[in-house]
C-alpha positions as a Markdown table, in Angstrom:
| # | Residue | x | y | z |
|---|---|---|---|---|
| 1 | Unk | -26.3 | -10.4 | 22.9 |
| 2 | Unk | -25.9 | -9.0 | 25.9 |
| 3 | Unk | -24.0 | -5.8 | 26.9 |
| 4 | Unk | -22.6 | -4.7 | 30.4 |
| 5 | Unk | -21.0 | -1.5 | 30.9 |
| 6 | Unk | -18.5 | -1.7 | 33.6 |
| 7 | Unk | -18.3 | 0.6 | 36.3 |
| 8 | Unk | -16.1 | 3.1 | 34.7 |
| 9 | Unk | -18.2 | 3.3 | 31.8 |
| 10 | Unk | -15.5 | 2.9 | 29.2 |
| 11 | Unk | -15.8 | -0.9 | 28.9 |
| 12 | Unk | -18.3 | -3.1 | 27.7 |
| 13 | Unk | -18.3 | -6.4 | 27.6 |
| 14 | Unk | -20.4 | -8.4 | 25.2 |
| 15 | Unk | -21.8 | -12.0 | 26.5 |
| 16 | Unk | -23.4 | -14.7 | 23.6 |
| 17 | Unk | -25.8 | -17.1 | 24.7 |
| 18 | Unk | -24.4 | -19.8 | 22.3 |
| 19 | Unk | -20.8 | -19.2 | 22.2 |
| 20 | Unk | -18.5 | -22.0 | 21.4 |
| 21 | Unk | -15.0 | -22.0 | 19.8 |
| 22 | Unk | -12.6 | -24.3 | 18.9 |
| 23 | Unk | -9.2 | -22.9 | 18.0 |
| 24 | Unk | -6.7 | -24.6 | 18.0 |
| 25 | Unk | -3.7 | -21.7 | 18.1 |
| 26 | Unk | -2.0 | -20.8 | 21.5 |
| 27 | Unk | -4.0 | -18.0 | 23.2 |
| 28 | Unk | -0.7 | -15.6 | 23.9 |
| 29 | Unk | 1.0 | -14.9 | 20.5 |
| 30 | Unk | 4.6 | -13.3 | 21.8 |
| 31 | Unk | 4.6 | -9.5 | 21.3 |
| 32 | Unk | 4.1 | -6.1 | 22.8 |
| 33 | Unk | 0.6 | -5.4 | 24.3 |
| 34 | Unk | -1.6 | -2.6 | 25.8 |
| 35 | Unk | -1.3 | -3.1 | 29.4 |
| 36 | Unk | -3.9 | 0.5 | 29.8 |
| 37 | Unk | -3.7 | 3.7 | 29.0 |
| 38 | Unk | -1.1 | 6.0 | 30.3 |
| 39 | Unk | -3.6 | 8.3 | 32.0 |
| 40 | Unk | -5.5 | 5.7 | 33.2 |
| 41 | Unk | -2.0 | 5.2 | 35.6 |
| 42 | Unk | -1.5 | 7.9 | 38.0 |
| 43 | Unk | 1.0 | 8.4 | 40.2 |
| 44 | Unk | 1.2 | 6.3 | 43.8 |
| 45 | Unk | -1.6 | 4.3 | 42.3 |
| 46 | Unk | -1.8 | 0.4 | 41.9 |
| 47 | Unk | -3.3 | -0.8 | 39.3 |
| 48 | Unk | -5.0 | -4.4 | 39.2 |
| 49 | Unk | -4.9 | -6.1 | 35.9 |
| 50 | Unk | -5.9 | -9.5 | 34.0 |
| 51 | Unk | -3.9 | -10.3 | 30.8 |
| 52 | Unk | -2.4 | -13.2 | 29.4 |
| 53 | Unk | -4.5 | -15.5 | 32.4 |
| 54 | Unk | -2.5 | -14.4 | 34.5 |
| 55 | Unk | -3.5 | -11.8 | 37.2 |
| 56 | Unk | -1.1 | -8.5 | 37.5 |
| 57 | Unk | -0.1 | -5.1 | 38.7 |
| 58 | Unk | 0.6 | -1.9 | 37.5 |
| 59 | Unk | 2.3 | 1.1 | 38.8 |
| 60 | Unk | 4.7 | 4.1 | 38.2 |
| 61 | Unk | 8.1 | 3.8 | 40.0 |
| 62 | Unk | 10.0 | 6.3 | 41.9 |
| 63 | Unk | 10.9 | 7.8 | 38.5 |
| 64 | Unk | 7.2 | 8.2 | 37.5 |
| 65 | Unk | 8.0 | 4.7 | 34.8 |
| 66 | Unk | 4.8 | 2.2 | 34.3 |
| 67 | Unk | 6.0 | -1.0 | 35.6 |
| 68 | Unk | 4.2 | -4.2 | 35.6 |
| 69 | Unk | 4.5 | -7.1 | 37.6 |
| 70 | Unk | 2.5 | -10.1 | 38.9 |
| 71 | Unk | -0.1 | -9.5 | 41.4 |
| 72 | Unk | 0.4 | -12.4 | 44.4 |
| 73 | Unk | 2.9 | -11.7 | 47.5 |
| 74 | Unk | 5.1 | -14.7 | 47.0 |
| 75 | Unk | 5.0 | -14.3 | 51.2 |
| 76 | Unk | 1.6 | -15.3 | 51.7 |
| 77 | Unk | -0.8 | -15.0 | 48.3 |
| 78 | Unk | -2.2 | -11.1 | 49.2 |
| 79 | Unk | -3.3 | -9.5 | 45.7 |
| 80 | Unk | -1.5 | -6.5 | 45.8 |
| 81 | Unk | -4.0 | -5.0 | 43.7 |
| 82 | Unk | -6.5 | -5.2 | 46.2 |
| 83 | Unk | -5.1 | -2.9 | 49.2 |
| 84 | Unk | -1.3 | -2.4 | 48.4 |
| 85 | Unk | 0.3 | 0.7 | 47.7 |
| 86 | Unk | 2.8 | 2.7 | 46.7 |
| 87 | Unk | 6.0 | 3.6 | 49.1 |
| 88 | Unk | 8.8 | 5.5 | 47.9 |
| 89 | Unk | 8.9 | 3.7 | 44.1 |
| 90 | Unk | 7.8 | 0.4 | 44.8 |
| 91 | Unk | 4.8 | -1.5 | 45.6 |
| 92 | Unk | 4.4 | -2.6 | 48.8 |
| 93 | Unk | 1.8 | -5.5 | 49.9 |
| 94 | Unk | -1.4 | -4.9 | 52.4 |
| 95 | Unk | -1.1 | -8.1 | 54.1 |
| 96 | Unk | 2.6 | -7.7 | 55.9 |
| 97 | Unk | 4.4 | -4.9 | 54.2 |
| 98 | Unk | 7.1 | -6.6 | 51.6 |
| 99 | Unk | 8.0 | -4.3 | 49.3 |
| 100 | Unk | 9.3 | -5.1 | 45.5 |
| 101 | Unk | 10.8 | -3.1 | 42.7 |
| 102 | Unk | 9.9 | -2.1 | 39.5 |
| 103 | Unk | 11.6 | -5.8 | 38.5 |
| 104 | Unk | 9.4 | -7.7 | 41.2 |
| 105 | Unk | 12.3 | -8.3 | 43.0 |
| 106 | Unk | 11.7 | -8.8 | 46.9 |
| 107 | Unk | 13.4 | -4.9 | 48.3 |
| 108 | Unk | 11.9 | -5.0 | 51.8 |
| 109 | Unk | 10.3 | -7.7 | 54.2 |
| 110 | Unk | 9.2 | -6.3 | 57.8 |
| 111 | Unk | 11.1 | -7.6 | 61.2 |
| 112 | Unk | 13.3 | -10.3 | 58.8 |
| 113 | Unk | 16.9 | -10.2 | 59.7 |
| 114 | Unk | 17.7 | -9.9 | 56.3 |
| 115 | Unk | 15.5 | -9.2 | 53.0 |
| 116 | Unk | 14.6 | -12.8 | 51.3 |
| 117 | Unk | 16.6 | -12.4 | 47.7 |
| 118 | Unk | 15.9 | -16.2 | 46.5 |
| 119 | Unk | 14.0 | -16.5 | 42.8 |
| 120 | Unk | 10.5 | -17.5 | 45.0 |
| 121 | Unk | 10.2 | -14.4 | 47.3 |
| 122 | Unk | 10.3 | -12.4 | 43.9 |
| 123 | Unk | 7.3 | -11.3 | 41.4 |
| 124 | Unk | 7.0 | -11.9 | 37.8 |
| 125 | Unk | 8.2 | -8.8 | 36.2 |
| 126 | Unk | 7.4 | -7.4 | 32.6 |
| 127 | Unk | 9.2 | -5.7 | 30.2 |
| 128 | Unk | 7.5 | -2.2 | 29.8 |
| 129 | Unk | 7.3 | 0.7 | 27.5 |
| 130 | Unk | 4.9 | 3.9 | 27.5 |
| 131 | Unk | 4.3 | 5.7 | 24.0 |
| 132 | Unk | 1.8 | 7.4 | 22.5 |
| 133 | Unk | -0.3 | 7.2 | 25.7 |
| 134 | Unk | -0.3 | 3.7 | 26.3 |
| 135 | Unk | 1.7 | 1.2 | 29.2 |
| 136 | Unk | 2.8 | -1.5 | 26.5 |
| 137 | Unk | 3.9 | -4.5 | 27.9 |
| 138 | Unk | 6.1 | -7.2 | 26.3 |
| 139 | Unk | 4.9 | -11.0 | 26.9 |
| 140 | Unk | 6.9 | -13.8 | 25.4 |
| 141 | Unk | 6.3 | -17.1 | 26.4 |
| 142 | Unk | 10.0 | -18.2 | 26.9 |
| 143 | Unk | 10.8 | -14.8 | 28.3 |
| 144 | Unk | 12.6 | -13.8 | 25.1 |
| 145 | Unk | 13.6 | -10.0 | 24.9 |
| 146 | Unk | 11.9 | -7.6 | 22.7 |
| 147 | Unk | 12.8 | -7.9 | 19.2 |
| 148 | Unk | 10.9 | -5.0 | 18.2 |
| 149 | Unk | 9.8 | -1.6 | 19.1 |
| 150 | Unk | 6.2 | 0.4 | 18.4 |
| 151 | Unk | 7.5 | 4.1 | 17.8 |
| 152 | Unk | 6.0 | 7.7 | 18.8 |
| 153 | Unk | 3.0 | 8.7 | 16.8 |
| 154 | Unk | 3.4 | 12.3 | 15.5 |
| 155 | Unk | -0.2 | 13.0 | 15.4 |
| 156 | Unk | -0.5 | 12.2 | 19.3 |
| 157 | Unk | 1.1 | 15.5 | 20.2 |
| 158 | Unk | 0.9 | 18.1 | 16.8 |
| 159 | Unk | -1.1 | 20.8 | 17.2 |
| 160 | Unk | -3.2 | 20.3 | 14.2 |
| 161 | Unk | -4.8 | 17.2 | 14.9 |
| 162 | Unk | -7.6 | 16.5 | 17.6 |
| 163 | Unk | -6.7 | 15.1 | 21.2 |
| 164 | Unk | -7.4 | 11.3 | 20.9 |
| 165 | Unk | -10.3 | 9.4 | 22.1 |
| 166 | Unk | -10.5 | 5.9 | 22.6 |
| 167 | Unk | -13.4 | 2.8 | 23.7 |
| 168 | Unk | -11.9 | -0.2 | 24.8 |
| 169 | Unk | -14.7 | -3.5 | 24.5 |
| 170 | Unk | -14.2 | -6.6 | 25.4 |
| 171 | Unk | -15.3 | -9.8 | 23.0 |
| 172 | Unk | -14.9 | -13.6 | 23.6 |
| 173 | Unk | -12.6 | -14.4 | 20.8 |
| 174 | Unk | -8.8 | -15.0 | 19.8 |
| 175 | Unk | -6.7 | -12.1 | 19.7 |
| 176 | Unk | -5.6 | -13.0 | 16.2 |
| 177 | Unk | -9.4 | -13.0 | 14.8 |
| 178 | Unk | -9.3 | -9.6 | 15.8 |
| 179 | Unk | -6.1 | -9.1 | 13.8 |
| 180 | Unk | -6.8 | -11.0 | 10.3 |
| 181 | Unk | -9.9 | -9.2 | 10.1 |
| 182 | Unk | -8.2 | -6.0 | 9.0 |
| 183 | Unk | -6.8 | -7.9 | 6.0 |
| 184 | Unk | -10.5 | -9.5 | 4.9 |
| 185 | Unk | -11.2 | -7.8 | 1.1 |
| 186 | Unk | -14.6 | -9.2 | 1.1 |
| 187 | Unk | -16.2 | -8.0 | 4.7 |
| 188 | Unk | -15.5 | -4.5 | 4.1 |
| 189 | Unk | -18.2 | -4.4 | 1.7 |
| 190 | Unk | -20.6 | -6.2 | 4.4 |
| 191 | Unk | -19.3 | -4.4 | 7.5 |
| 192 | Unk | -18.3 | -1.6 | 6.5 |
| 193 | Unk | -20.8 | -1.0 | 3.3 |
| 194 | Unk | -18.0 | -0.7 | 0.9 |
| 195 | Unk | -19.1 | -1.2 | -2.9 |
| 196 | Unk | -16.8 | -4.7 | -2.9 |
| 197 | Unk | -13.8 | -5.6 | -1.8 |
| 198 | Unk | -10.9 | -3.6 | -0.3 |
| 199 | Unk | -7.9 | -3.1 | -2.4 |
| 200 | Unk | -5.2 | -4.4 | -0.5 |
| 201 | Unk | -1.3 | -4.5 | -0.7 |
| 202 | Unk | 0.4 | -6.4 | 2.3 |
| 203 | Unk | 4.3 | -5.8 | 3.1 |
| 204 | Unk | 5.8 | -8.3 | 5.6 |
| 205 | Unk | 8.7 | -6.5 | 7.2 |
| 206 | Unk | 9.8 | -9.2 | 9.9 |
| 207 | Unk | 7.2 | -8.7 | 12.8 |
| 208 | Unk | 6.1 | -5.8 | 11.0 |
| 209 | Unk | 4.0 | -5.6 | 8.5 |
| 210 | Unk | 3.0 | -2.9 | 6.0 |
| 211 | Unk | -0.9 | -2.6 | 5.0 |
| 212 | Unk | -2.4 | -0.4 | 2.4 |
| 213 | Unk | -5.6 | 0.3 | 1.1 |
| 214 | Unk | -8.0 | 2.1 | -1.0 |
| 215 | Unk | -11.5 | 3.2 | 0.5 |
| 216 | Unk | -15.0 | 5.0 | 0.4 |
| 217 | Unk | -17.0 | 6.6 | 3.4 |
| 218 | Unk | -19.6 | 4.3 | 3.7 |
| 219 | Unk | -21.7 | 7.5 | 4.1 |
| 220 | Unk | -20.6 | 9.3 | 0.7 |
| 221 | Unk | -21.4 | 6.0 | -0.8 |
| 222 | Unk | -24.9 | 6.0 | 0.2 |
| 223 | Unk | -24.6 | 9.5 | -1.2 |
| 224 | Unk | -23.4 | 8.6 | -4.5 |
| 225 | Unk | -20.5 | 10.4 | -4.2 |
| 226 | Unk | -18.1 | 7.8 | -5.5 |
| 227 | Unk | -15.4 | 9.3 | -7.8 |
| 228 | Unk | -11.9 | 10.0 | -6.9 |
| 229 | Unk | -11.9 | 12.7 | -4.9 |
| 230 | Unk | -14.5 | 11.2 | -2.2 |
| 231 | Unk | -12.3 | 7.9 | -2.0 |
| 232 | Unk | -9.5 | 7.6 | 1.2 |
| 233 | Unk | -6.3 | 5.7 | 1.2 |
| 234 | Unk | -5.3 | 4.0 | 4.2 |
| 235 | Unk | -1.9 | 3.0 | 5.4 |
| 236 | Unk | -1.4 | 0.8 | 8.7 |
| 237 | Unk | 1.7 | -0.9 | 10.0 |
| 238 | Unk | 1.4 | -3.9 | 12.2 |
| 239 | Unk | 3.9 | -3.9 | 15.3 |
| 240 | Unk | 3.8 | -7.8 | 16.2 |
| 241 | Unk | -0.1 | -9.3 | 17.1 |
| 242 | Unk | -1.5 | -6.4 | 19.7 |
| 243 | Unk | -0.3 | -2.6 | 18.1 |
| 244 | Unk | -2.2 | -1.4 | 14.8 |
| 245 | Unk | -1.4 | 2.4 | 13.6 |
| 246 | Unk | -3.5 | 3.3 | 10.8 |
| 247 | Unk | -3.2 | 7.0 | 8.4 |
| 248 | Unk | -6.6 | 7.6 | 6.3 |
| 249 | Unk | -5.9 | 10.3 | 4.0 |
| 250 | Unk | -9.0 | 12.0 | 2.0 |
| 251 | Unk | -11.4 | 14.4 | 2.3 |
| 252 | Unk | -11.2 | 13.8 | 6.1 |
| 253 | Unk | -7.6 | 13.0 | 7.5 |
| 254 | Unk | -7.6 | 10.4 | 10.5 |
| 255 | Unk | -5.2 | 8.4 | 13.0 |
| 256 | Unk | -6.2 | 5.6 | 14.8 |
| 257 | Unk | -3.9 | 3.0 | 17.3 |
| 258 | Unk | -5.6 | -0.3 | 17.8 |
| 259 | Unk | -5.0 | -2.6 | 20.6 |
| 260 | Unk | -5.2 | -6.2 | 21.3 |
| 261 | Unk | -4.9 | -8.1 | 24.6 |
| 262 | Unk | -5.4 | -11.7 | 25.1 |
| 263 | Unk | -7.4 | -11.7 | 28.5 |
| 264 | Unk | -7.5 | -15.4 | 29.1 |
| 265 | Unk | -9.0 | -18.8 | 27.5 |
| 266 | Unk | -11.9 | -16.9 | 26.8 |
| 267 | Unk | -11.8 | -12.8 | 26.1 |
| 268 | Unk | -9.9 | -10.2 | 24.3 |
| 269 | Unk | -9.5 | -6.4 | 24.9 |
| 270 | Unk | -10.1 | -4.1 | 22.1 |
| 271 | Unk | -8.9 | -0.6 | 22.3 |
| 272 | Unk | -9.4 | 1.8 | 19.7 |
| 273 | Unk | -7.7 | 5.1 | 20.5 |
| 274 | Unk | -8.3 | 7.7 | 17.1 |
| 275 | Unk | -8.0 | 11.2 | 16.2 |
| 276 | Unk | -8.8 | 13.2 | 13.2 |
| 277 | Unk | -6.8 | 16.4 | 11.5 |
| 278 | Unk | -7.8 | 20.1 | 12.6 |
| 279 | Unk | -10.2 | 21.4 | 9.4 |
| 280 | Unk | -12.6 | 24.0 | 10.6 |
| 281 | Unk | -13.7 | 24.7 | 14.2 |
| 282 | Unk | -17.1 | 23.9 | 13.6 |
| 283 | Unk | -16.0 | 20.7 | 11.8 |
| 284 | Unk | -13.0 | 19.4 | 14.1 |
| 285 | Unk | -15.5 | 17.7 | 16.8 |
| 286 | Unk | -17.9 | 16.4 | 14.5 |
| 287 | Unk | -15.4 | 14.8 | 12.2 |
| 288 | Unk | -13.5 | 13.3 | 15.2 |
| 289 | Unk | -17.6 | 11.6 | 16.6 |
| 290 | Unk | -18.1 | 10.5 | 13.0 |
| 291 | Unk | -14.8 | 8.6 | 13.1 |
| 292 | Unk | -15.0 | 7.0 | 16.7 |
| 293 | Unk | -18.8 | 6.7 | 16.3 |
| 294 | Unk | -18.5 | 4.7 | 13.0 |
| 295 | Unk | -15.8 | 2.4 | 14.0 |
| 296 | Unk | -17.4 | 1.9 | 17.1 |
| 297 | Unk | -21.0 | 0.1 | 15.5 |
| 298 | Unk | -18.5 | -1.3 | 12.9 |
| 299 | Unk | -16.3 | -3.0 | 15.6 |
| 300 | Unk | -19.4 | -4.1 | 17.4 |
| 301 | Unk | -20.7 | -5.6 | 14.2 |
| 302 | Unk | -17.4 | -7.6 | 13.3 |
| 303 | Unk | -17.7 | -8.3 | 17.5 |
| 304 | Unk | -20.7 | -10.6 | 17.3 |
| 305 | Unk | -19.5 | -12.6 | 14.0 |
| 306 | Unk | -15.9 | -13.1 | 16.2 |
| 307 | Unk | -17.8 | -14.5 | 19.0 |
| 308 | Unk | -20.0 | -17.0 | 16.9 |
| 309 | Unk | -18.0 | -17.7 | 14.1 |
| 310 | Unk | -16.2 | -21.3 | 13.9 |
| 311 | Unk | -12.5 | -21.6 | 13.2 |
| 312 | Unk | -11.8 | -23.7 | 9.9 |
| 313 | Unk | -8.7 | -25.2 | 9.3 |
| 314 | Unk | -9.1 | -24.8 | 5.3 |
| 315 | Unk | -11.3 | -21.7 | 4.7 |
| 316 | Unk | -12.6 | -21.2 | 1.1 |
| 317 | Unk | -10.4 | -18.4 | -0.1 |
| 318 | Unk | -11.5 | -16.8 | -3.1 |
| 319 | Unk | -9.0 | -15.3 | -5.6 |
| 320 | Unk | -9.6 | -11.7 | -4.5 |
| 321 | Unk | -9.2 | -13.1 | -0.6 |
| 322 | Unk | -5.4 | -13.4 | -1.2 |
| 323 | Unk | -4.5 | -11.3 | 1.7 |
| 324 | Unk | -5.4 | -13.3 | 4.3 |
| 325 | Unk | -3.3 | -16.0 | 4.2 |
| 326 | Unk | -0.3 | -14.2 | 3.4 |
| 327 | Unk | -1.3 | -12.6 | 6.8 |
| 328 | Unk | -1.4 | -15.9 | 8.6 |
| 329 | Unk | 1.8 | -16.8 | 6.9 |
| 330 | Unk | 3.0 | -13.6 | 8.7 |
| 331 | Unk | 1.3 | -14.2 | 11.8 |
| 332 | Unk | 2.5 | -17.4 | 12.2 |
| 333 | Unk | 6.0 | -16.1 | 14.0 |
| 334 | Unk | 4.4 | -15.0 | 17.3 |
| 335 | Unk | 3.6 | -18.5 | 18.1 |
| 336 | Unk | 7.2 | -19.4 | 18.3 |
| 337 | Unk | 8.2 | -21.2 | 20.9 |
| 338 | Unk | 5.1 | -22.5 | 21.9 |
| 339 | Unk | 4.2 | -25.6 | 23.0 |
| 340 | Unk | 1.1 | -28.0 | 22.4 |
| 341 | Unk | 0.4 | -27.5 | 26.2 |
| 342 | Unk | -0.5 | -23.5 | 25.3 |
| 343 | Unk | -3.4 | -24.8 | 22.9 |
| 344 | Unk | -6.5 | -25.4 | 24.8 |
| 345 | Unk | -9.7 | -24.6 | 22.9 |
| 346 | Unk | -11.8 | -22.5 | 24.8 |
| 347 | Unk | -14.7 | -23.6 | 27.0 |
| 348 | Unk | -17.9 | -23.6 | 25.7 |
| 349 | Unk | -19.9 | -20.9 | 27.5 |
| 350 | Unk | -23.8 | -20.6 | 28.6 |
| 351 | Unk | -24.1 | -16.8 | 29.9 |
C-alpha cells in the first residue's frame, strides 16, 4: 500500500498494487452527498471538484449560498475551475467571459446581441444544501427532487462540546462497502478489537435508517475494564447512502458525521468530521485526539480490506450477521431508477 498525501495535507489517497473489483451495483446510489466542507468554500472562490465522474464547480452566490454546477463552458469546453471567477454572484468563465447563475443557467455572454438562453448554452446545476459545516449536494440519476433532508447537528454549535475535526481519505471501493460496514457484528471484534460481535438493532425509516449499538473502548478492554460502566452505547441514523450521524454515550461522550462520495468508476471519499463533550480542560483535547486518532487507523484498517476484498453475490451470513442484509434490503432504494448501462465493474488497476 501506498499512501500520497495531497498537497493540502488533509487527503490521502491510498493505491493497491493488486486491486481488482467486480461489482456489479451502479456506482451513484441517488441521495445527498458531501460536496466539501463549508469552510473549505470561501467567498469569491471557485472551487474545482470530481464527484459522481463527472467534473464540477463550486461556489457561494451573491447571497453567500454554496452552489454547485458543472465545470465545462458549454461555449467552448474552458474548466471553469481552472481560471474562472467570481463576478457579482455568479461564476464567470476565463476563456470569453459567460457568466451563469447559481442554476447554471447562461446570465451573460460578451459582445452577443442577446444572452444564449437555449438548454445547451446552460450548466448542469445541483441541488444544494449547507448544514453542519458541510456543502451537501443532491445527485439523482433521473434528476428526481430530494425526498429527504439531513438536519442541524446540535453538537456542531453547543458550547460544551469540542469544535470538530475531520480527515477525509480516499480508497478505491464502492460507496456502499463503505456504508454496510457499519452494520458488520463480526468485524468489530477484528477491527475494532471488540470482545465479539456488536449488538446491533437496525430501524428502517424510509431512506433513513435507525442504528444502535452496544460497545467497549478497545483500549479499556485491553485494560480489563469490561463491566457496565466502561461499555458505550451508540446511536447513528443513516440519511440516504453518503450522511452518517453517530451519538456514543459512556464514559467519554462523542459526535461524529461521516461522509461518502462516489468519485468515479474507481474511488470514494471518506470524510470523518467528530467531536467529543467538554469534561475537563486538561482532558477535552486529549479525548477529542483519542477519538479522531482511533477511528482514523481503524478506517485505514477497514480501507485496505475495501480495496482487496471481492464482492460475492451470496456471502456466508452467519446467524449473528443478520444485520447486514436487512441493510442491503434497505439500501437497495438508492439504486432506483437505474439502469444496467450505470453498472460497469471497475477497471482493474496496476499502480
Amino acid at each position: 500500500m501506498h499512501s500520497i498525501n495531497a498537497s493540502n495535507g488533509s487527503e490521502e489517497i491510498q493505491h493497491f498494487d493488486n486491486y481488482k473489483d467486480g461489482y456489479k451495483l451502479p456506482r451513484n446510489p441517488n441521495g445527498w452527498y458531501a460536496a466539501c466542507l463549508s469552510k473549505e468554500l470561501k467567498e469569491a472562490e471557485v472551487k474545482p471538484l470530481s464527484f459522481f465522474g463527472e467534473e464540477l464547480v463550486a461556489f457561494r452566490d451573491a447571497q453567500g449560498k454554496a452552489k454547485v454546477v458543472g465545470a465545462y463552458c458549454p461555449h467552448m469546453g474552458a474548466h471553469l475551475g481552472h481560471g474562472g471567477t467570481v463576478v457579482e454572484g455568479k461564476i464567470q468563465c476565463p476563456f470569453h467571459g459567460w457568466q451563469f447563475d447559481g442554476t447554471g443557467a447562461c446570465a451573460a455572454a460578451p459582445f452577443a446581441k442577446r444572452t444564449p438562453q437555449s438548454a445547451r448554452s446552460n450548466l448542469d446545476g445541483y441541488i444544494t444544501e449547507e448544514v453542519n459545516g458541510v456543502v451537501l449536494v443532491w445527485y439523482h440519476v433521473q434528476g428526481k427532487e430530494p425526498d429527504y433532508h439531513v438536519p442541524e447537528i446540535p453538537e456542531m454549535d453547543l458550547k460544551q462540546w469540542m469544535p470538530m475535526q475531520h480527515f477525509t481519505l480516499t480508497f478505491r471501493t464502492h460507496v456502499q462497502e463503505i456504508r454496510e460496514n457499519f452494520c458488520d457484528e463480526s468485524h468489530f471484534a477484528f477491527i475494532h478489537e471488540q470482545e465479539g460481535p456488536a449488538d446491533i438493532t437496525w430501524n428502517p425509516e424510509g431512506p433513513l435508517a435507525h442504528h444502535h449499538s452496544h460497545l467497549t473502548w478497545k483500549y479499556f478492554v485491553k485494560m480489563g475494564l469490561t463491566d457496565e460502566k466502561y461499555r458505550f452505547t451508540c446511536d447513528s441514523v443513516f440519511y440516504g447512502p453518503g450522511v452518517l450521524v453517530s451519538r456514543t454515550r459512556g464514559p467519554i461522550d462523542s459526535a461524529t458525521i461521516g461522509l461518502c462520495t462516489p468519485i468515479d468508476d474507481e474511488y470514494t471519499q471518506f470524510t470523518l468530521m467528530g467531536t467529543s463533550r467538554k469534561v475537563f480542560p486538561g482532558l477535552n483535547w486529549f479525548n477529542r485526539m483519542s477519538l479522531m486518532k482511533t477511528a482514523k487507523r481503524d478506517v485505514l484498517l477497514e480501507g485496505e480490506i475495501w480495496s482487496h476484498k471481492k464482492p460475492l453475490e451470496k456471502p456466508i451470513y452467519q446467524a449473528h450477521e443478520r444485520s447486514m442484509s436487512k441493510f442491503q434490503k434497505w439500501y437497495e432504494q438508492f439504486y432506483d431508477g437505474h439502469s444496467q448501462q450505470e453498472t460497469t465493474p471497475l477497471r482493474v488497476v496496476n499502480s
